[in-house]
Each structure stands twice: as structure tokens, then as C-alpha cells.
C-alpha positions in Angstrom: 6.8 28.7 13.9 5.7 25.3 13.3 6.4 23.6 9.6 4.4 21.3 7.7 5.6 19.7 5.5 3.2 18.1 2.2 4.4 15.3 0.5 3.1 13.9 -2.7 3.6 11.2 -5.1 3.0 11.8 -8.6 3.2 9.9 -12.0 1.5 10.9 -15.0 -0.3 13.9 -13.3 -0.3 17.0 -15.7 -3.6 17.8 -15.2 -3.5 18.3 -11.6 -0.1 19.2 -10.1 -0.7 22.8 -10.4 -4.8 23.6 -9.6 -3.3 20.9 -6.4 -0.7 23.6 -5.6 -2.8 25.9 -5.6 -5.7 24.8 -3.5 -3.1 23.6 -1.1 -1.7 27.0 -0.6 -5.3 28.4 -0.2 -6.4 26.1 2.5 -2.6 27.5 4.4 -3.3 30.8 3.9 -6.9 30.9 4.7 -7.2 27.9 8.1 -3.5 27.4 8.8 -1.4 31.2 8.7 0.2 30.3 11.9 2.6 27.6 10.2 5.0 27.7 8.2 4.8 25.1 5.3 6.4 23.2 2.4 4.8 21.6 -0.7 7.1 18.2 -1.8 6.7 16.1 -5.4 8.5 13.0 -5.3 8.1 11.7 -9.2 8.2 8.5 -10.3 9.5 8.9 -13.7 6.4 10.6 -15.3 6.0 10.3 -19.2 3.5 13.4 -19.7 4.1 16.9 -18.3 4.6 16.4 -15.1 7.5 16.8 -14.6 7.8 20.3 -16.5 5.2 21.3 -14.4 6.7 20.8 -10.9 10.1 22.7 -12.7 8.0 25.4 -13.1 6.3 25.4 -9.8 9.3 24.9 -8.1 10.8 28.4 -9.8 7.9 30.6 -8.9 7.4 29.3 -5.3 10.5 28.3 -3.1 8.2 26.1 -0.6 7.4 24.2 -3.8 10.0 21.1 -3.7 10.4 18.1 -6.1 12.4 15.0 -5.8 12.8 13.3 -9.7 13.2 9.5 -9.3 15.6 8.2 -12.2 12.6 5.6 -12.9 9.4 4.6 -12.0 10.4 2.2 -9.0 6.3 1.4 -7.9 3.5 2.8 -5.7 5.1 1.8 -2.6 8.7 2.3 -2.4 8.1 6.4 -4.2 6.2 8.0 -1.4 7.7 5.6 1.1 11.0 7.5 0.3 9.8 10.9 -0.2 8.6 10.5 3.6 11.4 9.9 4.8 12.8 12.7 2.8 10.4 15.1 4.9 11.7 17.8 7.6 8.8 19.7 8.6 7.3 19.0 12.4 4.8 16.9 10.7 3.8 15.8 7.6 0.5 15.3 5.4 0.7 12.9 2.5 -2.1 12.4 0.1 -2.6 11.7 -3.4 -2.2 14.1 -6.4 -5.8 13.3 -8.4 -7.8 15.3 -6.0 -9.6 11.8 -4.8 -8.1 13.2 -1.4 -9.8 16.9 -0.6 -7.2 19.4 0.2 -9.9 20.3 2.7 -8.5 17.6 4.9 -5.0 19.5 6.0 -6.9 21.4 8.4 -9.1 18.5 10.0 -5.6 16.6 10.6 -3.8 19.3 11.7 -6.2 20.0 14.1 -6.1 16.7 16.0 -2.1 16.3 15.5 -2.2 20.1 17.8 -4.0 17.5 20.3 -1.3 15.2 21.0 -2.0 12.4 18.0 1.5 11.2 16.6 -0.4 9.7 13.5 -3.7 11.1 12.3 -5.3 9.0 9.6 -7.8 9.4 7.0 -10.2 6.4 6.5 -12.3 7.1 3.4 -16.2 5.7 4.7 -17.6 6.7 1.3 -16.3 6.9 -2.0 -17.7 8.3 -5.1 -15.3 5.6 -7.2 -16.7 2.5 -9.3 -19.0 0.9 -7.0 -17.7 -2.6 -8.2 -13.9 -2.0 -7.1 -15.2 -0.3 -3.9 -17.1 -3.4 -2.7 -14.1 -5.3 -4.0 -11.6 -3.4 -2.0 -14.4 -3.5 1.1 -14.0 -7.2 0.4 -9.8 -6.9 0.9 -9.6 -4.8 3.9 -12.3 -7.3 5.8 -9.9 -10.4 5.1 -6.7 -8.7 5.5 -7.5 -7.4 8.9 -9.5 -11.1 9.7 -6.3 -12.7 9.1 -3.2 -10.4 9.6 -1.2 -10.5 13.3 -1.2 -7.0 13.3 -4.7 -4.9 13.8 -4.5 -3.6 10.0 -6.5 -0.2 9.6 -9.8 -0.6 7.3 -10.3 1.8 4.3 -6.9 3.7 5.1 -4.6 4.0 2.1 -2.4 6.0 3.4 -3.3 9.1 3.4 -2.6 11.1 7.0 -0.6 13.0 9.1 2.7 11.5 10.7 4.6 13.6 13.7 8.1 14.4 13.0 9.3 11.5 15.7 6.9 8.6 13.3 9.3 10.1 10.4 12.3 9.1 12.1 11.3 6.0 12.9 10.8 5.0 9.0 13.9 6.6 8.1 15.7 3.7 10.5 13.4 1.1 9.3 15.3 -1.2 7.3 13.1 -2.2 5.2 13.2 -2.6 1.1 9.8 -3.6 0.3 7.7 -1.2 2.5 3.7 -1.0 3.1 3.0 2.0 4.3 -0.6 1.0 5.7 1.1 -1.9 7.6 3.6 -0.3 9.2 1.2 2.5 10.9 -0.4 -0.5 11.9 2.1 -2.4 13.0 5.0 0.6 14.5 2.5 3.4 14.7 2.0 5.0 17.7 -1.3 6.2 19.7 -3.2 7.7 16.5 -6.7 8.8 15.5 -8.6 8.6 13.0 -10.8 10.4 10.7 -13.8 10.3 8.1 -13.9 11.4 4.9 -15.8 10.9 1.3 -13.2 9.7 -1.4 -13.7 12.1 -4.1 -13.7 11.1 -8.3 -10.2 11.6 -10.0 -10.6 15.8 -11.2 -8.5 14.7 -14.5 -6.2 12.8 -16.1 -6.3 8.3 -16.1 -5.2 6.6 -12.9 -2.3 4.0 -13.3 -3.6 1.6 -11.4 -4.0 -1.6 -13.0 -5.5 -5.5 -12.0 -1.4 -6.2 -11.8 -0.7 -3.0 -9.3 -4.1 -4.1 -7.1 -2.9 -7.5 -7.2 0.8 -6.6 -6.4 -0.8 -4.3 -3.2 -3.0 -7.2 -1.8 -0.1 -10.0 -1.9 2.2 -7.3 -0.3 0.2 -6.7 2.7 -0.8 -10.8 2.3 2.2 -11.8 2.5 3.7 -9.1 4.7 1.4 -9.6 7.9 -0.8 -12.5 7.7 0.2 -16.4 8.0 -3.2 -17.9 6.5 -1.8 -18.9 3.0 0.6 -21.1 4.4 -1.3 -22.0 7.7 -4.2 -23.1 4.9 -1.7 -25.3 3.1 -0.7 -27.0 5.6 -4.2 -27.8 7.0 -5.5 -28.7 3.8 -2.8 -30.7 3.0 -3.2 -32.4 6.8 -6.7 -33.3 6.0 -6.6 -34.3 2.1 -3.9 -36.7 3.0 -6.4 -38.3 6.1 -9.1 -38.9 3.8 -7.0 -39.5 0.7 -5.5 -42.7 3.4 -8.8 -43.1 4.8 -10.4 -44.1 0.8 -7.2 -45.7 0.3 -7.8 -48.5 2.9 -11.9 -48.7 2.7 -10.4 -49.7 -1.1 -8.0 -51.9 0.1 -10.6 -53.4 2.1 -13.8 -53.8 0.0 -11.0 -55.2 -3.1 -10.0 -57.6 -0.6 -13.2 -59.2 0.7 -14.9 -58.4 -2.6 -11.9 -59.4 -5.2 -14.2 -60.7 -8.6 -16.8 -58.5 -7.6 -15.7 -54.9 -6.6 -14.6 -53.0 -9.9 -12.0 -50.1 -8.8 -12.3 -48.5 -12.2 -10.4 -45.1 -13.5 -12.9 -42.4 -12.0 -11.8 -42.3 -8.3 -8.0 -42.0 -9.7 -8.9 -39.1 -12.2 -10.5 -37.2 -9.4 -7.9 -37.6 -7.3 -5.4 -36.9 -9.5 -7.3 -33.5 -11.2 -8.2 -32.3 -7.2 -4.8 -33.0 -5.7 -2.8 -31.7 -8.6 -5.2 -28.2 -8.6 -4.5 -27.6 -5.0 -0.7 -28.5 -5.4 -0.4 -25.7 -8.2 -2.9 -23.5 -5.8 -0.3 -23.3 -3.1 2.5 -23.8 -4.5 1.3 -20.2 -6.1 0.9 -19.0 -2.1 4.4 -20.6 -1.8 5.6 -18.8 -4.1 4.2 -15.3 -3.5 6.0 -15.4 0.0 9.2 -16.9 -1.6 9.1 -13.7 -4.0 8.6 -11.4 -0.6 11.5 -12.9 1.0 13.5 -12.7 -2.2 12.9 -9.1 -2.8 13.6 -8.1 0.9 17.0 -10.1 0.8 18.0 -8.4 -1.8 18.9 -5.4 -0.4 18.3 -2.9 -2.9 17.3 0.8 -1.9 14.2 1.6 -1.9 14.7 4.5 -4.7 17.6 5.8 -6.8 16.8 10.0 -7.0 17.8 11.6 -10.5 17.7 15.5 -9.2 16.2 17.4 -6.3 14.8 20.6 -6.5 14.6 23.2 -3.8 15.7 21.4 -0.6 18.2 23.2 1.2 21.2 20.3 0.9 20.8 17.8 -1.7 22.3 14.5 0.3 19.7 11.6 0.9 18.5 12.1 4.7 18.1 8.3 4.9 
């Protein structure tokens, strides 16, 4: 009997960790009886109930599992590791808010019992704030206009990954992973499928302008080249005309010396428009600097405080 294995990441989710079990084991019992199935937590230091919750989950159901991280060590690195964590013949990941219908285990198992390695959910419509959905419209477009690798628009992450994708994370060395990128990028032949993004059932997402922002320089900086490709452009050009105004000054001083009045305006500008885009990218500079710092670094991607329900407790990376 085949195993599936359902990983997901939680933090802060009280609210919905246990109507999520459930509806998970409905949509097993009811489409997908042939398998055989596990149901994995990996926290990330949860404040509320959470984590109280999954204790009690994991006592009344064995194929309930949770992994506790010792803290809260971001939205990438948590699942990332969990993943990697996963021994079932496949695995489903999605989020714990309900914004990803548990009616989607059955479309994705479906096509991975057709031959697809990596089957992945691309949300076509979403029922969230119309503003950040145009925004994050906006964010795929670019990323995937300017990255090396064909990035995959409107997937966060949310899938099915064959057992032989799994171990293929667990030997990437990689501290700083983005999940999206990597299908992308190491992913094998996959498929995809629709699906309407659903409102959050309860509780307050965690996602903030700094955790967007930290997202879209990851990927940024991660698999495209244009921030410092447009530096260096820029800079090529600004310093042609920048030479170019320089001599026509020269000149016009020279064969017009009582007349031609140089004055402060032309220094100002240049001095306000040169100095803006000198902070600008030093900012890109700096955002890739930070990427290469953090991956050099060496650090593991998360530190587990206690497992629960997995057969041996050693780290499988």
C-alpha cells in the first residue's frame, strides 16, 4: 500500500489545526482508501494554542505527527525542513488556514498516479484582498520576466512532490531555500493544476509588508541578475551623458567666457540624481550581499525542539 505523506507548516493556528485534520482524514477515507497516509505539523514556535492542539491530535491519532521547532526560524526554511523530514511515496504540502481546499489531495494524487514527479497547484483566482492579489500578479510577471530559470506564476508552493524530488532536497545544500525556485529550477517533468484560493476560515495571517518584502528579494536575488545588470547599465550611461554635459560646458565656458553663466542649478541636479541612484543600488547591492552572507554562513536551516510520533527521532537530513 502506497503512503502519503501531508505536511504542514503552522504558526499561530489554533483555530484551524484540528477542523484541518479532520477534513483531511475525510477527503482519505472517502476518494483515497487505497493509501495509506500520514498527517505532519512542523511548528514554528507558535504563541497561541497551537501547539497544545497538535499534542492532542497527535495522542488520539498515530498518523497525526508534529515536529516543534525550538523557534520561529521564517516561512521558508520551516516547511523547507519539514519536507525533507517526509517518508511517504509522495507528499502534499499546503497551508494550514484553509486558503488551500483539502479538496485538492485528490486532484493531485490523481495526476502523481499518471507519472508527474511534481504536481503543482497554481491558484487562477483568489477570493483574497483584491489590492495584494494584483500586487502579487504584478511580482510573479517580473520575477518570471527577469529570472534565468522559468519561475512558475501564481504557485506558492503548494503541490505534490514524488518521493525521488524529496531526496533530492534532502542533498541540497542549501541554507536559505525558496521552495518555488527550486521546483523551477531542479524540478523534474511536472504538471500543473487550477484552483480558486480560498479566504483564511479563522484566525490573522502573519504575513506582514517585511515577510512579503523578505519573499520577493529572496527569489530577486536568488534567480534573477537585473538588479545588478541595471546598475551597471545605468551607471554606463549616466556617466556618458554626465561626460557628454561636462565637455558641451567646457566648451560653451570656453568660447563664451564673460558671457556663459554656469550657475549652481546643473550641479544641484546632478548632485540630488546621482547621489539618489547611488543609495538606490547600493540598496540592490546590498540585498545580494545579505543573500550571499546568509548562505555562507552555514547555519541549518532549523534547530527541532521535540518530535512527536515518527517512528525514530534522528534528523533524516
Amino acid at each position: 500500500m502506497k503512503t502519503i505523506s501531508v505536511l504542514i507548516p503552522t504558526f499561530n493556528e489554533d483555530q484551524n489545526v484540528i477542523p484541518l485534520t479532520a477534513a483531511i482524514i475525510e477527503q482519505f477515507e472517502k476518494y483515497l482508501p487505497q493509501y495509506d497516509y500520514t498527517i505532519t505539523y512542523i511548528d514554528n514556535d507558535s504563541t497561541d494554542n497551537t501547539r497544545a492542539q497538535l499534542r492532542q491530535l497527535c495522542a488520539e491519532n498515530k498518523r497525526v505527527r508534529a515536529i516543534f521547532n525550538a523557534k520561529n526560524f521564517g516561512q521558508f526554511n520551516s516547511p523547507f525542513h519539514g519536507l525533507r523530514q517526509m517518508d511517504g511515496d509522495c507528499t502534499v504540502t499546503m497551508c494550514a488556514d484553509f486558503q488551500d481546499p483539502v479538496e485538492l489531495i485528490p486532484r493531485l494524487v490523481a495526476e502523481w498516479e499518471k507519472g508527474y514527479k511534481i504536481v503543482c497547484a497554481i491558484k487562477t483566482k483568489s477570493k483574497e484582498n483584491p489590492i495584494m492579489r494584483a500586487m502579487r500578479n504584478v511580482y510573479y510577471h517580473l520575477i518570471k520576466k527577469f529570472s534565468s530559470v522559468d519561475q512558475i506564476e501564481n504557485f506558492t508552493g503548494t503541490g505534490l512532490y514524488d518521493k525521488s524530488f524529496i531526496e533530492v532536497l534532502r542533498n541540497l545544500d542549501d541554507p536559505t531555500p525558496f521552495m518555488r525556485g527550486i521546483v523551477a529550477e531542479l524540478g523534474f517533468k511536472r504538471k500543473e493544476i487550477e484552483y480558486t484560493q480560498q479566504k483564511r476560515r479563522a484566525g490573522k495571517t502573519s504575513n506582514n509588508f517585511y515577510t512579503l518584502y523578505d519573499a520577493a528579494m529572496l527569489s530577486f536575488t536568488s534567480y534573477t541578475k537585473i538588479g545588478m545588470r541595471l546598475a551597471t547599465f545605468i551607471g554606463f550611461f549616466t556617466a556618458a551623458v554626465s561626460l557628454i554635459v561636462a565637455l558641451v560646458y567646457l566648451i560653451l565656458k570656453l568660447t563664451h567666457w564673460q558671457s556663459f553663466s554656469m550657475g549652481n542649478a546643473p550641479i544641484l541636479i546632478g548632485v540630488f540624481v546621482l547621489g539618489g541612484m547611488q543609495m538606490l543600488f547600493m540598496g540592490i547591492l546590498g540585498e545580494y550581499i545579505l543573500s550571499i552572507n546568509q548562505r555562507s554562513m552555514r547555519r541549518p536551516l532549523v534547530i527541532e525542539e521535540e518530535r512527536i510520533n515518527f517512528d525514530t527521532p534522528e534528523d533524516k537530513t
